[in-house]
C-alpha positions as a Markdown table, in Angstrom:
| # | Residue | x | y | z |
|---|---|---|---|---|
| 1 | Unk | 0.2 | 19.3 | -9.7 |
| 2 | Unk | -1.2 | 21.9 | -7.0 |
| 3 | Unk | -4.6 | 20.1 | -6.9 |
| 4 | Unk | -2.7 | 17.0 | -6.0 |
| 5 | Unk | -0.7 | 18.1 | -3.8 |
| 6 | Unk | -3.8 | 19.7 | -1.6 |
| 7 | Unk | -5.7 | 16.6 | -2.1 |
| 8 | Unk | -2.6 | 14.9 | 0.1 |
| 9 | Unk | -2.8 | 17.6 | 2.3 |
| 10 | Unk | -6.4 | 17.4 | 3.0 |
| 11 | Unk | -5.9 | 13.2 | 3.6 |
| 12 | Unk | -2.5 | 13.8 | 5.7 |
| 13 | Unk | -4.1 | 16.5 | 7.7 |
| 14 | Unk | -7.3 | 13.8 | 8.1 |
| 15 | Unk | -5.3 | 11.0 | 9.0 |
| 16 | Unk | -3.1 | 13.0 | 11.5 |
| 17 | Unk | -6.6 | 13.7 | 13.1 |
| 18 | Unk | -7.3 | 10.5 | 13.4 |
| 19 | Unk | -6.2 | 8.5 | 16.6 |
| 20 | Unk | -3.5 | 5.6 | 16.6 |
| 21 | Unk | -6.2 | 2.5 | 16.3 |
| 22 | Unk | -8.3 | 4.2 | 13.6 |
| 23 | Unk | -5.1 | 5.5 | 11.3 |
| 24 | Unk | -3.8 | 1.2 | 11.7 |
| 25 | Unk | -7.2 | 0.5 | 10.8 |
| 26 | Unk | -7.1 | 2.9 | 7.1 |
| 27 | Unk | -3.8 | 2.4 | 6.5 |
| 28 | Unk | -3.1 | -1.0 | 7.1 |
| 29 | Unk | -4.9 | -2.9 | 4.4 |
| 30 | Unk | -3.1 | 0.0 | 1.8 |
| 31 | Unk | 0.4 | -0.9 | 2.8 |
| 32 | Unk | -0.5 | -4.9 | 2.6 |
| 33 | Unk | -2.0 | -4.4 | -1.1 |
| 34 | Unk | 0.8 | -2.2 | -1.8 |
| 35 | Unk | 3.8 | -4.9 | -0.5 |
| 36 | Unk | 1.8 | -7.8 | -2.0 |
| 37 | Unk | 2.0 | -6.2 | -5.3 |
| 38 | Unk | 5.8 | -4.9 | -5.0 |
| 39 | Unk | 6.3 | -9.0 | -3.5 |
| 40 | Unk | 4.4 | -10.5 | -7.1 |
| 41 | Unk | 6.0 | -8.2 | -9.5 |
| 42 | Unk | 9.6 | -8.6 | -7.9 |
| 43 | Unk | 8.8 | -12.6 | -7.5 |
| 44 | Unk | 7.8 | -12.8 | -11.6 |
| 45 | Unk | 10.7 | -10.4 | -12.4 |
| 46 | Unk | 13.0 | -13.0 | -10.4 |
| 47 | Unk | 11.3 | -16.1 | -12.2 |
| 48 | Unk | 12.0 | -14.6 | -15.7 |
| 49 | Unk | 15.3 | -14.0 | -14.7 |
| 50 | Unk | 16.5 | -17.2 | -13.4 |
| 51 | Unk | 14.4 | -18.8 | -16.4 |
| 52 | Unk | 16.2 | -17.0 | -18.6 |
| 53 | Unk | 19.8 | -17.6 | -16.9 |
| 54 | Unk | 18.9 | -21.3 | -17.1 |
| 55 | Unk | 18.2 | -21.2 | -21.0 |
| 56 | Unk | 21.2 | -19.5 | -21.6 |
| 57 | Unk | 23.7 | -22.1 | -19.2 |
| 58 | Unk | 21.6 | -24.7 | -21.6 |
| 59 | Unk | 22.7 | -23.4 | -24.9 |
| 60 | Unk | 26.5 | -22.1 | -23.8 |
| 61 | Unk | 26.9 | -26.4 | -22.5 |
| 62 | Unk | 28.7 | -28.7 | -25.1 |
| 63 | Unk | 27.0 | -31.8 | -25.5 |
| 64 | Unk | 27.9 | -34.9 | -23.8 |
């Protein structure tokens, strides 16, 4: 856990050097992968559940 915890460190310490532009430019495009993955996952999970809500108002509905 201590070698991790240099390693961030080391990349904080890095970044912090970095100026404004050049941190938007490295950090950017990890934050956009990151909420574009969090956005898919959360978008399947909410397709499952609705598709699953939806099978069960099927089943619990008398017939006509």
């Amino acid at each position: 856990m201590n070698a991790i915890l240099n390693w961030w460190d080391g990349v904080e310490l890095w970044l912090s050097g970095l100026g404004f532009v050049f941190q938007s430019i490295v950090v950017l495009p990890i934050v956009l992968a990151l909420a574009y993955v969090i956005a898919a996952g959360l978008d399947g999970a909410l397709g499952r559940g609705i598709g699953l809500l939806n099978r069960v108002r099927h089943i619990d509905e008398e017939p006509r």
